[in-house]
N, C-alpha and C positions, 0 to 999 in steps of 0.2 A: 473495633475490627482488627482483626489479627493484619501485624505490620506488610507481611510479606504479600496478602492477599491485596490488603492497599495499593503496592507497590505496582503489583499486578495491575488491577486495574486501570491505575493513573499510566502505566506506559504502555497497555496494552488496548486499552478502552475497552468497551460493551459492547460494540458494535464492532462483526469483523468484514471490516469494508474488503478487505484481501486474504489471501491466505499464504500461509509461509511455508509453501514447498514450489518445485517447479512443475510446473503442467508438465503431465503423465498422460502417454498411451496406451491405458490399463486393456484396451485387446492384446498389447504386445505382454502383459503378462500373467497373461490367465488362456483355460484352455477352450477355442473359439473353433473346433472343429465339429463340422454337423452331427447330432444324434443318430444312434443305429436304428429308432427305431419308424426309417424311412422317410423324414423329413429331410428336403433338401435344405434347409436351413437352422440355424444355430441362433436361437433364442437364448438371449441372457438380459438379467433384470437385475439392474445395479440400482444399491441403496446409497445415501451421501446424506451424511448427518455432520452439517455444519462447513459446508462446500468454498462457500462465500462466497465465490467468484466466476463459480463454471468453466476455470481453466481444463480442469482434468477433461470435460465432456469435450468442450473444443477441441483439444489436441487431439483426443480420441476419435474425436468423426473425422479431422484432416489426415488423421496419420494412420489410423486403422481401419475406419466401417468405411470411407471411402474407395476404400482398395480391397476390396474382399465383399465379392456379391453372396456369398453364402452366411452371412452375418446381420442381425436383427437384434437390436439393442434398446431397452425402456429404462431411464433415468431419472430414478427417483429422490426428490430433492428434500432435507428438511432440514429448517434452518429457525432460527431463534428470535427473527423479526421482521414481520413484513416490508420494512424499508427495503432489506437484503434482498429480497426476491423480486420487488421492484427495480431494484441496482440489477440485477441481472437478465432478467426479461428486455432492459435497456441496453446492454451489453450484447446480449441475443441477437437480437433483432437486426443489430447495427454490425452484426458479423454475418449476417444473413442476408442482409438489406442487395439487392443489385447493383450490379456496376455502371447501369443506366443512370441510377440514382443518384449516385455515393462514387466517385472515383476511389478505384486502391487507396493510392498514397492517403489521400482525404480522410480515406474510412480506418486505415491503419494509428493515423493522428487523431482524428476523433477518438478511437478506443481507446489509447492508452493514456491521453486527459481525463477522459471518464472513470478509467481504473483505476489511474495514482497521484492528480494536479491537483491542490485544490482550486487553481485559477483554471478557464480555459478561454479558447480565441472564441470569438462572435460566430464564425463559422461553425465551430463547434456545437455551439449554445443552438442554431440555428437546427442544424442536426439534429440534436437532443428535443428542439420542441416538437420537430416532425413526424417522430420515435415517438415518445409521449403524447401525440394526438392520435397516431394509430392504436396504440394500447390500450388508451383509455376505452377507445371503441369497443376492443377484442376483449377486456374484461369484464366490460358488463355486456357485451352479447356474444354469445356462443356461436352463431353462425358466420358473423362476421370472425367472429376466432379462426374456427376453419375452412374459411376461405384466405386470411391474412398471414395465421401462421400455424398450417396444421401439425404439426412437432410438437408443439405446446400445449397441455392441454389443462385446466383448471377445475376439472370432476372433481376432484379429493376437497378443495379447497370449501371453508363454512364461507357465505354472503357475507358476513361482517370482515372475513380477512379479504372478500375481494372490495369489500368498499374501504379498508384500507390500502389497498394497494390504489385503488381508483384515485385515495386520496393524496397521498406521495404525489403518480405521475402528474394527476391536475396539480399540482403546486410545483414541481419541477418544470411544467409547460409555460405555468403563467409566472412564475419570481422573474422579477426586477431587477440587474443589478444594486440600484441605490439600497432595497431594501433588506438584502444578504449578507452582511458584513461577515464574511465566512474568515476573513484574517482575525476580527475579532474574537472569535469563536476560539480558531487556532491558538492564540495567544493564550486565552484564558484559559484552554487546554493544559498549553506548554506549560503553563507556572503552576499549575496544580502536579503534572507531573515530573518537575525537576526541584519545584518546591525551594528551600532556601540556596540550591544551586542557579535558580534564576537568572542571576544578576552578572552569573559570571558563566551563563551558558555557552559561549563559543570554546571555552575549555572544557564542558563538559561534552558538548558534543564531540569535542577531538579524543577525548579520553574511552568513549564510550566505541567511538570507527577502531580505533588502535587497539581497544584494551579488551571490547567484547566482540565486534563484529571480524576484526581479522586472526583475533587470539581463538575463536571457534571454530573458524574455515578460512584459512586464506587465500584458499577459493575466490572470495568475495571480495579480494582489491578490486574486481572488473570493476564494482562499485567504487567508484573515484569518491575519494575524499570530500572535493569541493561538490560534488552529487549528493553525498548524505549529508552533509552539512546545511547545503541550501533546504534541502527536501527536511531537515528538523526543524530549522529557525523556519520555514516559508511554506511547508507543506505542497511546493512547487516537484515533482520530482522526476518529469519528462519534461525537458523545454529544450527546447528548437531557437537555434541562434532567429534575430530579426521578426519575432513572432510579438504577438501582442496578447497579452494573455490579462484580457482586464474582464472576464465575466466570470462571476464564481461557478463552480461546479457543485450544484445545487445538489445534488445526487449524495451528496458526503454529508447533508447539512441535517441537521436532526431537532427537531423544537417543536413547538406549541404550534406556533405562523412564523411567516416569512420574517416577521419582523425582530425575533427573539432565537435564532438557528443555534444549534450547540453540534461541537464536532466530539462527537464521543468512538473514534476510532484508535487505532493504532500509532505511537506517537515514538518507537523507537525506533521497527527494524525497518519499516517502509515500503513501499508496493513495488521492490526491485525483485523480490525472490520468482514471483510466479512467471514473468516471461527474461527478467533480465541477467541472469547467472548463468545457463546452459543452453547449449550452443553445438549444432552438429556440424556446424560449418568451423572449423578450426581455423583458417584464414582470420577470424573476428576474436580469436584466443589468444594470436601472438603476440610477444611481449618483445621490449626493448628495454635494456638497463633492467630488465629484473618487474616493468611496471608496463600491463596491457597498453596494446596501443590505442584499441576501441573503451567504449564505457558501457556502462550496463545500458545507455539510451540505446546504441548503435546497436548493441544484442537482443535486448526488445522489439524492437520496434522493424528487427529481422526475423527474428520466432514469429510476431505476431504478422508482418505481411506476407510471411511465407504459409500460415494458417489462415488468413483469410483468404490468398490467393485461391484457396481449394474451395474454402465453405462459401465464396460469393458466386451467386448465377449470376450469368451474365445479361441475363434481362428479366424483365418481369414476371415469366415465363418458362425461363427456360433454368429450373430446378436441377441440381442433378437427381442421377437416379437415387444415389444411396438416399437422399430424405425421404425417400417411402420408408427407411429401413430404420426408423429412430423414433423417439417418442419422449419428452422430456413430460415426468409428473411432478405439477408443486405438492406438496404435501401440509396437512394443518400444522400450524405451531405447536411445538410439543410433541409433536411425532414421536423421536425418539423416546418419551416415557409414556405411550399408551398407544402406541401403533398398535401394536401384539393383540391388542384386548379384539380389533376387528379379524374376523375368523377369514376374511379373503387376504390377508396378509399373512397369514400363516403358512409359513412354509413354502415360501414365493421365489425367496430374495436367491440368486446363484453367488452375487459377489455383496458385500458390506465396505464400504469404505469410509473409515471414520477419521475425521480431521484431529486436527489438535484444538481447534475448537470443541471437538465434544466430548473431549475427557470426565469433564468435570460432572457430565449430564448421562454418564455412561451406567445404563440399565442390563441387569443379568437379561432383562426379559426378551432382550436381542434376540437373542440366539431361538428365540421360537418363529422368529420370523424367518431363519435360513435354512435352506432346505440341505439334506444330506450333500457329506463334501463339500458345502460352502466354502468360498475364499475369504474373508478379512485382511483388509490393509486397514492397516494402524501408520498413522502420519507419526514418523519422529518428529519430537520440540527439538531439530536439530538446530534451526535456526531463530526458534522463539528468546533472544539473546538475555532477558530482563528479569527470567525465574531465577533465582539463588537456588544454591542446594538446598539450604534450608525450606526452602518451599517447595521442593521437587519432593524433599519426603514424605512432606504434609501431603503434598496433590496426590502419591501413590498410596499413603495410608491412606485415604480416602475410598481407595476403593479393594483393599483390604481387610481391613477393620468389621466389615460387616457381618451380619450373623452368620456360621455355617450354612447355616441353610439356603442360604442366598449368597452363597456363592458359585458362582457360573463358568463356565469356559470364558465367558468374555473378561471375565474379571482376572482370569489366568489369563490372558492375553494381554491385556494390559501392564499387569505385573511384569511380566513379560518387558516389555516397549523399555520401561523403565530403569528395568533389571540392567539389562544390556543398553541402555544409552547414555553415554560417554559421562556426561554432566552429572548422573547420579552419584546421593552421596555413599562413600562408598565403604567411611567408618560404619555404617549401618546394615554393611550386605549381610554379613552372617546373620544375625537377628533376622532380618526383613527374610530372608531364604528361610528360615527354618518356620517359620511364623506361616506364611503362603504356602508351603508344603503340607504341615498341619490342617489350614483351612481344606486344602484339591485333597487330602484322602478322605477330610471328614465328608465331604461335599461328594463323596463316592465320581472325583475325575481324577484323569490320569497328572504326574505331577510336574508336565509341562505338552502344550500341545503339538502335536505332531508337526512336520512337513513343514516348521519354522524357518525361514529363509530371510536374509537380510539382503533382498533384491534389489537395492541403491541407497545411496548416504543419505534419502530423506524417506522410504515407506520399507516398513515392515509387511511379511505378508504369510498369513497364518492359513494352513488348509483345516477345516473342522472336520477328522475322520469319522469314520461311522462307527468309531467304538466310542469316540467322546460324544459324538449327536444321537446313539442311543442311549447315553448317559443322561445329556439334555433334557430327552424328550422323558425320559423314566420321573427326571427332576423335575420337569412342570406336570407331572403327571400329579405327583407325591405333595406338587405345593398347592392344590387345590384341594 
């Protein structure tokens, strides 16, 4: 296997327990005013391929469809492995859950052990079983779905991906601690992905905070040193002084049975990026000697009670209004290479949001799913720290290289991401520019797309005009 792609994997893992941008309130950057043609309401239907973690949807309901009665939003999910959508339905739930139920602070601490610990407290675990005993129910009956959590809904889904997901939550309700040695798991991770630097990993992880995490954003000191250090060696990376963190957090743990768990996640940049870097309250920004006074826990776990604060009813009952206004769809595995082929997804989608997760799985046949003036955001690898240049070319050749024929606006979109993001190697720009220019005339599209806008130092965000979607649509006319 090619070395780089190795590397890749071994620090990035197969599984993406998180994702590495900050929760976004994508109403605040797309256009959310009602249609002229007499509806009081603004219908928009956002795609997520490779989401991981349903940050973006939660800050979106707390920050935007909460506060705007003329907005109706369907949140369509697709992701690479039933565990992942299991992790999130769990997540869901538990940011949903009442405050009859779940105190704030409690429900704020349970989330963000479930998000990025691999230990968590007994309380926690406690939580987690009672979360997992209602789901298991709402997965395999539908009525009890919509009566428990009707936002959710499991149509799209084939029976064998809901009996795996049946099968995750019943083993996340019923594990053991004795039987999870989820540190072991971690270890045998870590030494695959530092490899003969093992031995002397407390320099390698200083090497790696100093030389890749603060030399790419130094932004990212909030991220205290003794924070990413503990969270490499311990996979520990919210923890609360006087806390007791002795049950694993099953939800990371990936194997055959309980008895045999493998952690095949993320093993460099860590679950700080999605709520712990950004921060609207400045008061938690300030610095002393040059070094934040708060840490990425204190900025966490203030994003995250300040978004629960909104998205919890206050009793069993008392829902807000905006949840009539929302609708989250899981979608089958694989989505993103044969959605298109189903004709009631044609031509549906208003916004695309593709992770850096789904680079790699990035199909032209997107673009039949978007309907005229489509938005696309493309996640920068701003903070994916572990790709070398050298594998940044390989990863965009990849979706260059292909035949003229098959090549798409998305694939100039992409091009695109990479074109312009900083890490690219950039002895290769002229070649790489005259090569992708070649492919968009022969491919009859224009030779970059329109209304590109570089709307924050982690999402790109592409409008598809109606002279390149009549291009599209000529082009899947012509490949049949």
């Amino acid at each position: 296997m090619n070395r780089y792609v190795t590397d890749y994997i071994n620090g990035r893992g197969v599984l993406n327990y998180w994702g590495f941008t900050p929760a976004l309130d994508l109403s605040s950057l797309i256009d959310v005013t009602p249609a002229s043609n007499g509806d009081s309401k603004r219908h928009i239907k956002i795609y997520f391929d490779g989401l991981s973690d349903s940050r973006h949807i939660l800050q979106t309901l707390a920050k935007g469809l909460s506060k705007q009665d003329g907005l109706e939003m369907q949140f369509y999910i697709s992701e690479s492995n039933m565990c992942i959508y299991a992790r999130q339905l769990v997540l869901l739930q538990i940011a949903f859950a009442p405050l009859t139920r779940v105190g704030l602070h409690e429900k704020v601490c349970a989330f963000m052990e479930l998000h990025g610990n691999l230990c968590i407290r007994p309380q926690t675990k406690r939580v987690l079983k009672e979360i997992c005993e209602e789901l298991i129910m709402a997965v395999t009956d539908d009525d009890h779905a919509r009566k428990l959590m009707p936002y959710i809904t499991f149509k799209e889904l084939r029976f064998k991906e809901r009996d795996l997901v049946h099968q995750y939550l019943r083993r996340w309700r019923d594990a053991a601690a004795s039987t999870v040695p989820l540190s072991t798991a971690w270890d045998k991770q870590l030494r695959a992905s530092l490899g003969t630097r093992y031995d002397s990993r407390a320099g390698a992880f200083d090497w790696d905070y100093n030389m890749k995490v603060l030399e790419k954003d130094p932004k990212l000191r909030i991220i205290h040193a003794t924070e990413y250090k503990k969270w490499r060696e311990t996979g520990m990376a919210f923890v609360e002084n006087e806390s007791d963190y002795s049950q694993p957090n099953v939800t990371l743990s990936e194997g055959a049975s309980d008895n045999a768990p493998t952690y095949s996640g993320d093993m460099e940049v860590g679950p700080y990026i999605p709520y712990g870097v950004k921060c609207e309250d400045a008061s938690l920004l300030e610095k002393a000697n040059d070094q934040y006074k708060k840490k990425s826990y204190d900025i966490a776990f203030h994003n995250i009670q300040e978004m629960l604060s909104i998205l919890s009813p206050p009793d069993e009952t008392g829902r807000p209004a905006f949840f009539q206004n929302f609708m989250v769809w899981l979608l089958p595995i694989g989505s993103s290479q044969n959605l298109w082929v189903k004709s009631k997804f044609a031509n549906i989608f208003d916004v695309a949001f593709l992770s850096t997760h789904a680079y790699l799985g990035l199909r032209c046949e997107l673009g039949r799913m978007l309907k005229p003036d489509a938005i696309v955001f493309f996640e920068k690898p701003r903070y994916v720290l572990f790709i070398s240049n050298a594998y940044t070319y390989y990863l965009s050749l990849y979706h260059t290289t292909c035949a003229s024929d098959s090549f798409s606006i998305i694939h100039l979109c992409a091009y695109v991401v990479f074109r312009y993001t900083w890490w690219f190697d950039k002895d290769n720009v002229t070649a790489f520019d005259k090569e992708v220019e070649q492919k968009a005339k022969t491919a009859n599209l224009v030779s970059y797309p329109l209304d590109v806008k570089d709307i924050s130092e982690s999402l790109y965000r592409f409008k598809i005009t109606e002279e390149s979607n009549q291009t599209k649509n000529s082009y899947n006319s012509n490949s049949h």
